[in-house]
C-alpha positions as CSV (number, residue, x, y, z in Angstrom):
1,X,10.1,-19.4,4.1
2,X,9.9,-16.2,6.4
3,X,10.1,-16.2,9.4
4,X,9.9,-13.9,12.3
5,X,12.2,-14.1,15.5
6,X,11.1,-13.0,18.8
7,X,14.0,-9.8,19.0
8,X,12.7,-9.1,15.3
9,X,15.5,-9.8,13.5
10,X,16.4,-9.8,9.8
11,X,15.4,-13.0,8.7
12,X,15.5,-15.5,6.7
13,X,18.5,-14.0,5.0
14,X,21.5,-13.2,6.8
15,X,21.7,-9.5,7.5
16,X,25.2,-7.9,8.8
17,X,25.3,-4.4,9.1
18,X,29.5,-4.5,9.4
19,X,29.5,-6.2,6.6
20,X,29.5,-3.8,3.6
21,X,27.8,-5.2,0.6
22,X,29.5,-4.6,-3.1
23,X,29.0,-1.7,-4.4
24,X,27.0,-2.3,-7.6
25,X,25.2,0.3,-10.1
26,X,26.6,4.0,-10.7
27,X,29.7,5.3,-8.3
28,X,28.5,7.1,-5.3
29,X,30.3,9.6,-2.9
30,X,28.9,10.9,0.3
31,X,29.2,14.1,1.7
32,X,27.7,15.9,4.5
33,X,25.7,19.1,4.2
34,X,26.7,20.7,7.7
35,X,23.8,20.2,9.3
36,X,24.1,16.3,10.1
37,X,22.5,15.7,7.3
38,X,23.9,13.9,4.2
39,X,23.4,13.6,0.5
40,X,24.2,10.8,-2.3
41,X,25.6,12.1,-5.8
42,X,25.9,9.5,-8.2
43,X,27.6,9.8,-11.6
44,X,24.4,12.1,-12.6
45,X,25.0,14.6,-9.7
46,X,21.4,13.7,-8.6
47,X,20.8,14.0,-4.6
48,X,18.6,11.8,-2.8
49,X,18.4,12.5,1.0
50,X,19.6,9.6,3.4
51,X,20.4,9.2,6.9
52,X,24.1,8.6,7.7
53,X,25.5,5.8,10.5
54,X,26.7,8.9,12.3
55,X,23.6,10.1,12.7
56,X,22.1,6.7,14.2
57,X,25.2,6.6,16.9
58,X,26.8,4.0,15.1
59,X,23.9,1.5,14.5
60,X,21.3,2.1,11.6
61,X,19.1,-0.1,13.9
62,X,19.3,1.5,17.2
63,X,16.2,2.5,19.5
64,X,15.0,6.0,17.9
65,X,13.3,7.3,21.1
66,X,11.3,10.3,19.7
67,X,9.3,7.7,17.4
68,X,6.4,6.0,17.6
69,X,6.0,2.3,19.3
70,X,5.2,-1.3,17.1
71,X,1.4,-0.5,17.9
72,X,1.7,2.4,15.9
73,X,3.2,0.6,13.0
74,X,1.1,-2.3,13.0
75,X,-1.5,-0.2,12.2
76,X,-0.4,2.0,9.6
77,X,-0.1,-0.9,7.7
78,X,-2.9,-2.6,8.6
79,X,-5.1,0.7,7.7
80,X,-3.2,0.9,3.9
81,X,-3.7,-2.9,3.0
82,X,-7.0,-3.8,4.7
83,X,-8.9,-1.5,2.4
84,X,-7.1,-2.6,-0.8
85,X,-9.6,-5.4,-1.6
86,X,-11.6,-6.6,1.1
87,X,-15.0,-6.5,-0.5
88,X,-14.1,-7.5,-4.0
89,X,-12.3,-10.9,-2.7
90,X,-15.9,-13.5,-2.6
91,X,-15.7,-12.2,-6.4
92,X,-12.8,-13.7,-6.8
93,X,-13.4,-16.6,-5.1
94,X,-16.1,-17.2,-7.5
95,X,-14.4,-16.3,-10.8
96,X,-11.7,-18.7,-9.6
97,X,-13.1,-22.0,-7.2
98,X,-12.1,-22.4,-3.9
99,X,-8.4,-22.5,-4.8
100,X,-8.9,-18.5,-4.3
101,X,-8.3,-19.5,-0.4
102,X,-4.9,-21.0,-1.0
103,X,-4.0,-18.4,-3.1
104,X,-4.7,-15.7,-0.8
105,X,-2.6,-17.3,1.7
106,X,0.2,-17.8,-0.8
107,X,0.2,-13.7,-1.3
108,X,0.4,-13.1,2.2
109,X,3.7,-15.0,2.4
110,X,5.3,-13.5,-0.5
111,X,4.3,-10.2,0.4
112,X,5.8,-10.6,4.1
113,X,8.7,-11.7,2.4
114,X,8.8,-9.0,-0.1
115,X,8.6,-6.6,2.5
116,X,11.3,-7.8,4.3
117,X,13.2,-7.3,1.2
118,X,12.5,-4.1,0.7
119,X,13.7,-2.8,4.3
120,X,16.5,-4.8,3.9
121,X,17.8,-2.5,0.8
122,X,17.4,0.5,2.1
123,X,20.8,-0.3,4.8
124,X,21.9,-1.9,1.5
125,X,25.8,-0.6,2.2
126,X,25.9,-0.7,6.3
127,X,26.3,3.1,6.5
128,X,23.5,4.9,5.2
129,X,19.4,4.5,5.6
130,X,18.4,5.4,2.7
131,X,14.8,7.6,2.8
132,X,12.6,5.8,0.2
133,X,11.8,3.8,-1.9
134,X,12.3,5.9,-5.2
135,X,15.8,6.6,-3.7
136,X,16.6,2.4,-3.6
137,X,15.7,2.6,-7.3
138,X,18.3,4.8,-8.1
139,X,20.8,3.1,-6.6
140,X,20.2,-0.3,-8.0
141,X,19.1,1.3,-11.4
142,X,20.2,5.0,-11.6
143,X,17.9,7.3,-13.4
144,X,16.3,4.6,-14.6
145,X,15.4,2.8,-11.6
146,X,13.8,6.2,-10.1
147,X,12.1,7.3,-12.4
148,X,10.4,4.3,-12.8
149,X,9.5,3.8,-8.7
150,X,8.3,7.5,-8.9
151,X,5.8,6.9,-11.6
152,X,4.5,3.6,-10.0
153,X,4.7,5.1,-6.5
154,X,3.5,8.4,-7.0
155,X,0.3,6.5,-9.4
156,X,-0.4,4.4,-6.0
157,X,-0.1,7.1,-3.3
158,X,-1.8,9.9,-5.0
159,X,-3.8,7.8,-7.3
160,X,-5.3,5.6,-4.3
161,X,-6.9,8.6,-2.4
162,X,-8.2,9.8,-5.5
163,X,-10.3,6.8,-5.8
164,X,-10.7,7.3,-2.2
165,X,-12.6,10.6,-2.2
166,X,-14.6,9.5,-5.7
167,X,-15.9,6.8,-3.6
168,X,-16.7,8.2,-0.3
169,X,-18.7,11.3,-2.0
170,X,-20.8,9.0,-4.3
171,X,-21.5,6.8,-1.2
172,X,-22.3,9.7,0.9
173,X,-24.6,11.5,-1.9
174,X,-26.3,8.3,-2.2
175,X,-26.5,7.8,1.6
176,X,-28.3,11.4,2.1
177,X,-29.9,12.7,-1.3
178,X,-33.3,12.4,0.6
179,X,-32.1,14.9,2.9
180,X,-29.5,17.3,1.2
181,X,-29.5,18.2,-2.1
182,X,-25.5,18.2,-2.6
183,X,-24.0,16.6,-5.8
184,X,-21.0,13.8,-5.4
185,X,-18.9,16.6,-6.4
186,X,-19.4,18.9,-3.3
187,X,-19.2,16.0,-1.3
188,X,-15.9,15.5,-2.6
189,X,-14.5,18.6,-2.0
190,X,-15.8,18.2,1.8
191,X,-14.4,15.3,1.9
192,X,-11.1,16.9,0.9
193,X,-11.7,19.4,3.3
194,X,-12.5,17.2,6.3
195,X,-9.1,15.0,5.4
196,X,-6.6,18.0,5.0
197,X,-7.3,18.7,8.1
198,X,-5.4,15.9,9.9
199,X,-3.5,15.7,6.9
200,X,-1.5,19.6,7.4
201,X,-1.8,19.4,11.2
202,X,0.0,15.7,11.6
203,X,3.8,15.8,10.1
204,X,4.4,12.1,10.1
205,X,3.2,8.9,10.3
206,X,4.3,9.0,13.9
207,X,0.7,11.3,14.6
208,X,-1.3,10.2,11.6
209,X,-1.2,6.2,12.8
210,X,-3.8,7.8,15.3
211,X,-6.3,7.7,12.2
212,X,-5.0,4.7,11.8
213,X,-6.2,3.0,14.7
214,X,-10.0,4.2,14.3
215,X,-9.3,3.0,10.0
216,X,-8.6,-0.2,11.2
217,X,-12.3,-0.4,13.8
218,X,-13.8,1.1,10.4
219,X,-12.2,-2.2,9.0
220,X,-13.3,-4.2,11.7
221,X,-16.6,-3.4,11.8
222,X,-17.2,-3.4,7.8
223,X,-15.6,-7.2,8.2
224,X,-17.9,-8.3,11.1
225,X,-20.9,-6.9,9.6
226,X,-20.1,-8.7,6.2
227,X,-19.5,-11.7,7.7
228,X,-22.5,-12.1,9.4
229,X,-25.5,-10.2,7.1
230,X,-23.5,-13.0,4.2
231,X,-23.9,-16.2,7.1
232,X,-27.7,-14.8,7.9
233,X,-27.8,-14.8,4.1
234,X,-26.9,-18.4,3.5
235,X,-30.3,-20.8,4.0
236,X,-32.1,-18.4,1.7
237,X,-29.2,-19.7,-0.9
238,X,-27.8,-23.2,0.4
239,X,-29.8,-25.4,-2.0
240,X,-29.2,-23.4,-5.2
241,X,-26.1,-22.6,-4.8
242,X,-22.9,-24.1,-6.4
243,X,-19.2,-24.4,-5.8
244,X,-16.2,-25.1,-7.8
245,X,-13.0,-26.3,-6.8
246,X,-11.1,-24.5,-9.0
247,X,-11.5,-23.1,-12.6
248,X,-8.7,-23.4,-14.5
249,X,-9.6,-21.0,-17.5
250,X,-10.2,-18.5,-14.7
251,X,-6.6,-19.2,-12.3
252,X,-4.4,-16.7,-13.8
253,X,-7.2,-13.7,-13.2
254,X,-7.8,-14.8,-10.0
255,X,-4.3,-14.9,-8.9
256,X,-3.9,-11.6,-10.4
257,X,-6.7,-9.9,-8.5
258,X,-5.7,-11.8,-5.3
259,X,-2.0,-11.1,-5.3
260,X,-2.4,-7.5,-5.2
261,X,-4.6,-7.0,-2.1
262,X,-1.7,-6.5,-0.1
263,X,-0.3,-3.1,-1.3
264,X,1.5,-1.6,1.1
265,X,5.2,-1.2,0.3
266,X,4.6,2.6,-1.0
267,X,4.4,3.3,2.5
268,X,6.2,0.4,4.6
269,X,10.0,2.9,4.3
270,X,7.9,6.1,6.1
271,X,6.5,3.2,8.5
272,X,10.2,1.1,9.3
273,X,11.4,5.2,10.2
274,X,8.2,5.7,12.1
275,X,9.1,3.3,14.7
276,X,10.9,3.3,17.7
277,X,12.5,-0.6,17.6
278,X,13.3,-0.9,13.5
279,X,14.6,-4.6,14.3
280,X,11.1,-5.4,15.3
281,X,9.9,-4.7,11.6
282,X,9.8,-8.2,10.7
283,X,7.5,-9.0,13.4
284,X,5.4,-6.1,12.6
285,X,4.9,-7.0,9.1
286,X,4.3,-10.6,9.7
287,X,1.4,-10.1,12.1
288,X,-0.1,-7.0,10.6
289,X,-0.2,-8.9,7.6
290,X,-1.5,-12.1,9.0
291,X,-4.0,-9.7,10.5
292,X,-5.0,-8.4,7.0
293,X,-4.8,-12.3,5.8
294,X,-7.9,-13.1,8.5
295,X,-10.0,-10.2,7.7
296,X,-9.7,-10.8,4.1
297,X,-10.9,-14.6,4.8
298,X,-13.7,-13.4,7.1
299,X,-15.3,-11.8,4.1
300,X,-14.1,-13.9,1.1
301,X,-15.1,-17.3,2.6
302,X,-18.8,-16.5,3.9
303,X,-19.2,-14.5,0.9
304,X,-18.4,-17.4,-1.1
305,X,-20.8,-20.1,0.7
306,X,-23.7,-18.1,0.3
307,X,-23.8,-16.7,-3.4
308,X,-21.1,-18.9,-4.7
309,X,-20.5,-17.9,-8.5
310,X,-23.2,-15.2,-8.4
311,X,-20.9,-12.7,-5.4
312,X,-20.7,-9.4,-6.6
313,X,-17.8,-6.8,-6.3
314,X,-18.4,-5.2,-4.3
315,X,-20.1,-8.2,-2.3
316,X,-22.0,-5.6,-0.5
317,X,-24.5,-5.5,-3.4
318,X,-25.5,-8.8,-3.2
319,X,-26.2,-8.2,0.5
320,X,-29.7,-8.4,1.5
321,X,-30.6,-4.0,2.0
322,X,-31.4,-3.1,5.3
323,X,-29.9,-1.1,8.5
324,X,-26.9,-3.4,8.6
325,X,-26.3,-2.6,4.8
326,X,-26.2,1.0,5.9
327,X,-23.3,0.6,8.8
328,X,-21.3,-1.3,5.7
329,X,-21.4,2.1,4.0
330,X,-21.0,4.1,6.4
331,X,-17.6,2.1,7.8
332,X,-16.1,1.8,4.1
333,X,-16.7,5.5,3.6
334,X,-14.8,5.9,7.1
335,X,-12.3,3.9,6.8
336,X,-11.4,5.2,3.3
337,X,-11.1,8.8,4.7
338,X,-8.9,7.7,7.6
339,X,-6.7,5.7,5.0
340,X,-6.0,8.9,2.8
341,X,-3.8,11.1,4.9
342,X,-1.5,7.7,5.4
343,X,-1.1,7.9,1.7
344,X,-0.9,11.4,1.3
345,X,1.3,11.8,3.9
346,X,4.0,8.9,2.8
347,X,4.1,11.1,-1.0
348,X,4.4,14.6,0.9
349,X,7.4,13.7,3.1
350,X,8.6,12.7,-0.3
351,X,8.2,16.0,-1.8
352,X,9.4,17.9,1.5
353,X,12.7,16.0,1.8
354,X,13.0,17.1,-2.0
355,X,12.1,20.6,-1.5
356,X,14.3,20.6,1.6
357,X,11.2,21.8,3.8
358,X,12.8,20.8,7.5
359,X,13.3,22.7,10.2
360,X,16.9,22.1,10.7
361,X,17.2,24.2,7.2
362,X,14.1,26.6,7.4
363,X,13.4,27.0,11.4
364,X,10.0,26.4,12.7
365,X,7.8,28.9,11.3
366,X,8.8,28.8,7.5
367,X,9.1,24.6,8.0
368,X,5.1,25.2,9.3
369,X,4.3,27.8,6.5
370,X,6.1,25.9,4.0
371,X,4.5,22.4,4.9
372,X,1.0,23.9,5.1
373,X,1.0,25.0,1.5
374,X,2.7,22.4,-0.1
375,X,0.0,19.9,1.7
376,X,-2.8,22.3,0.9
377,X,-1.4,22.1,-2.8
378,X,-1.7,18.3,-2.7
379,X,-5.0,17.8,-1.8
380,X,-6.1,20.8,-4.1
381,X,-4.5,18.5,-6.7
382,X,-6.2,15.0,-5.6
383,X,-9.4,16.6,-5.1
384,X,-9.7,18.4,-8.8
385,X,-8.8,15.0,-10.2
386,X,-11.2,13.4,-7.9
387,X,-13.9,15.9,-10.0
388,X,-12.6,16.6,-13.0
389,X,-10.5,14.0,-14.9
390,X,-13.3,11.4,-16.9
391,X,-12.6,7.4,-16.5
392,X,-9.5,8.1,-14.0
393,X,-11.2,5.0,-12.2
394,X,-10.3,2.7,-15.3
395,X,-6.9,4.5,-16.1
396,X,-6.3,3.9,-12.3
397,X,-7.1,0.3,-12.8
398,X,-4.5,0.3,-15.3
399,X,-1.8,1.9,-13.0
400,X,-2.4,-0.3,-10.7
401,X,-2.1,-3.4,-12.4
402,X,1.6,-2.4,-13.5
403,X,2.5,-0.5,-10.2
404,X,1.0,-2.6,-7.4
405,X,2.4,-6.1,-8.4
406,X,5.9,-4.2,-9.6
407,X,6.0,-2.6,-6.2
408,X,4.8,-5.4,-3.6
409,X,6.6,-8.3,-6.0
410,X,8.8,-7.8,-8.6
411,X,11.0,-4.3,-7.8
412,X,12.1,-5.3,-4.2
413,X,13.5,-8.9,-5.9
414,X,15.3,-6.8,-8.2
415,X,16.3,-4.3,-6.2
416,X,18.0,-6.7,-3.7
417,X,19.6,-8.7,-6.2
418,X,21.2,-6.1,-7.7
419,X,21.7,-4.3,-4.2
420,X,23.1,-7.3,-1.6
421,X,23.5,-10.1,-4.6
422,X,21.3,-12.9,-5.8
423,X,24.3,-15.0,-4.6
424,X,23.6,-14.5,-1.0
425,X,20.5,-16.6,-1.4
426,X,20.5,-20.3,-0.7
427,X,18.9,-22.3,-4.1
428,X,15.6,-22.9,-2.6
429,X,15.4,-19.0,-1.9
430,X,16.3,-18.4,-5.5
431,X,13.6,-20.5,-6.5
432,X,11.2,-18.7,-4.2
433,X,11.7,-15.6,-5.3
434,X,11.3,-17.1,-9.3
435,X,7.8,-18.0,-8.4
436,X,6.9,-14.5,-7.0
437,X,8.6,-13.0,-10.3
438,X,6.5,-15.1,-11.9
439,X,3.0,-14.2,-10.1
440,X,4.2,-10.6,-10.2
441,X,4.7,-10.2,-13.6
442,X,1.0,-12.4,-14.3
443,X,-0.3,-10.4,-12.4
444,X,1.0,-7.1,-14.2
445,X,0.1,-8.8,-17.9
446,X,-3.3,-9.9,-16.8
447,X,-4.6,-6.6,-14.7
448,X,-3.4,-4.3,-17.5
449,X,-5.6,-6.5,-20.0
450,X,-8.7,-6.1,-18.5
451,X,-7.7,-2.5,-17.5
452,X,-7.1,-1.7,-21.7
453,X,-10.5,-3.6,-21.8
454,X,-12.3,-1.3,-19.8
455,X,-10.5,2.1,-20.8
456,X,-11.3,0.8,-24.3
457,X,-15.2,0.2,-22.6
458,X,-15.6,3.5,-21.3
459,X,-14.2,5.7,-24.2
460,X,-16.1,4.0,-26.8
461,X,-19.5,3.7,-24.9
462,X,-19.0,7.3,-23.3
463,X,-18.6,8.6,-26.6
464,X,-21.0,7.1,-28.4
């Protein structure tokens, strides 16, 4: 169903960049600001930034030679969906048999596929990149259709690092309370402090996927080390322990936790205009994903064997303790902290291409002075919520639910049929993309049950 040529073309839909696809949605006009930059104004007079043919020397997908190489975006994206769910996946495996393994391939395909998608709409027309994804919204949907990205983007790429920092200061409080008498709270905010670092001095993804590169060891090592402390694990459990093929009662959960382990589309538009070869994006994706797929089924399959319907989430609590359970830590707290700026830094080039902070329009030093604050702002913000805001973990669970599976699923389906036209799909493609609807949309119903569940949970044992 997707497949990805050696040049890196556009596949498996046809993709022809002279050939401009019908104009659909509100009117737009495009004008130029004088400084080679150009802005959108639909029938609302709203402005989105965009890049214009012009601007590309003719070709949207020609070499961009002051960006970064395919290396570089394989592991951006690698660093953003590894950490998504690696050690809560043997969990699922036992809520839901062994089926969990197909499933878990069968999201890997439709997220590739998604993602394709996705890059696809934003050279909807053939003259124009668009900048993001809140920006494709608008115009498929209008107001509507960004308004409604923003909220589920801006929950993800804030949200995400929010959880980010709660975890790595409880982890690290808990790692050193013998020694230093800091609360989870301090160790947030030097947490925060350690990540704006990298986070004001690196502009794009272009310098932040050098993070990248050491979140993805982090990822490596907290995969290897899993694998094996859960294989040393398994003689002390082989004759007790019990498997199940697959429970049915249990399928529609399991897909649902499953399906959204592959998160990544809040960032995969800052990525695509990272890179120096765009028409290798296909290629990118597919093996960064597959890449993802295999550390996913290092931990999920020998975490299954061993404790079967007993594995914790995360499965590092049903890991025997010991040194080995200390590196785990340590490498999730590491790679969480070298995951944030990616984030961060995909929502802040949003909010500088809003604010107009560039230095075509403010010259180096205010573009510097500007940037600085605005970053500085951010993570002032993330960091108080981090601290401050009760249960956000459970209303995060519930933004998540709806945002991740209407992001990675059902938005970039709907976004290119209204874009390019359902009717440049063949039948079996149409049907394709009605399953992953359909797993979307489960997958938004069931995560925002359990979520209510556990806000409901929290409030009412919290208060009591």
């Amino acid at each position: 169903m997707v497949e990805a040529s050696s040049q890196g073309q556009f596949t498996p839909l046809s993709f022809d960049l002279d050939k401009k696809a019908p104009q659909t949605g509100s009117s737009v006009t495009i004008s130029s600001d004088g400084d080679g930059s150009h802005t959108i104004n639909n029938h609302n007079n709203e402005k989105c930034l965009e890049k214009n043919v012009d601007d590309y020397g003719g070709d949207l997908l020609a070499e961009r030679p002051s960006q970064g190489g395919n290396i570089s975006a394989f592991f951006n994206i690698v660093c953003v969906v590894a950490g998504t769910g690696t050690l809560g996946l043997p969990y699922s495996l036992a809520k839901g048999g062994w089926i969990g393994v197909g499933i878990l391939i069968l999201s890997v395909i439709m997220s590739i596929y998604t993602g394709i998608l996705i890059i696809k709409c934003i050279y909807y027309n053939g003259h124009t990149r668009l900048a993001s994804y809140q920006e494709i919204g608008q115009h498929a949907f209008g107001r509507i259709g960004l308004i409604a990205v923003w909220f589920f983007h801006t929950s993800i790429v804030l949200g995400a690092p929010v959880m980010y920092f709660i975890l790595s200061g409880t982890e690290i409080q808990g790692l050193t309370q013998v020694h230093v008498n800091l609360s989870d709270k301090v160790w947030i905010w030097i947490c925060c402090g350690v990540v704006s670092i990298p986070f004001v001095l690196m502009k794009s993804l272009k310098e932040v996927s050098l993070l990248s590169i050491f979140g993805v060891i982090a990822t490596v090592v907290l995969v290897v080390v899993t694998m094996v402390e859960s294989g040393l694990d398994y003689k002390n459990h082989k004759d007790t322990v019990k498997y199940d093929g697959a429970i049915l009662r249990n399928l529609p959960l399991t897909v649902a936790t499953i399906s959204v382990c592959f998160g990544g589309n809040v960032v995969y538009m800052h990525v695509e205009e990272s890179m120096r070869y765009p028409r290798a994006w296909n290629k990118v994706l597919v093996w960064a994903m597959i890449a993802c797929c295999l550390m996913y089924s290092m931990v999920a399959i020998p975490g299954y064997l061993t404790y079967g319907p007993d594995a914790a989430s995360p499965i590092l609590t049903s890991l025997p303790d010991g040194p080995s359970n200390k590196v785990a830590t340590i490498m999730i707290v590491a790679h969480v902290l070298l995951a944030a700026p990616v984030l961060m830094t995909s929502f802040a080039l949003e909010v500088e291409r809003v604010m107009g902070i560039s230095v075509e329009k403010r010259g180096v030093f205010r573009e510097r002075v500007y940037r600085t604050v605005v970053r500085l702002v951010i993570m002032g913000v993330v960091g108080g919520i981090a601290c401050l805001v009760p249960f956000f973990d459970s209303f995060l669970s519930l933004l998540g639910a709806l945002g991740n599976c209407m992001l990675i699923y059902v938005l970039p389906i709907g976004f290119y049929w209204k874009l390019i036209g359902w009717r440049q799909m063949r039948w079996y493609e149409l049907v394709w993309c009605g399953i992953i609807l359909i797993i979307g949309l489960l997958g938004c119903i069931i995560g925002s049950i359990d979520a209510i569940e556990e806000l409901y949970r929290d409030f009412t044992q919290g208060s009591s």
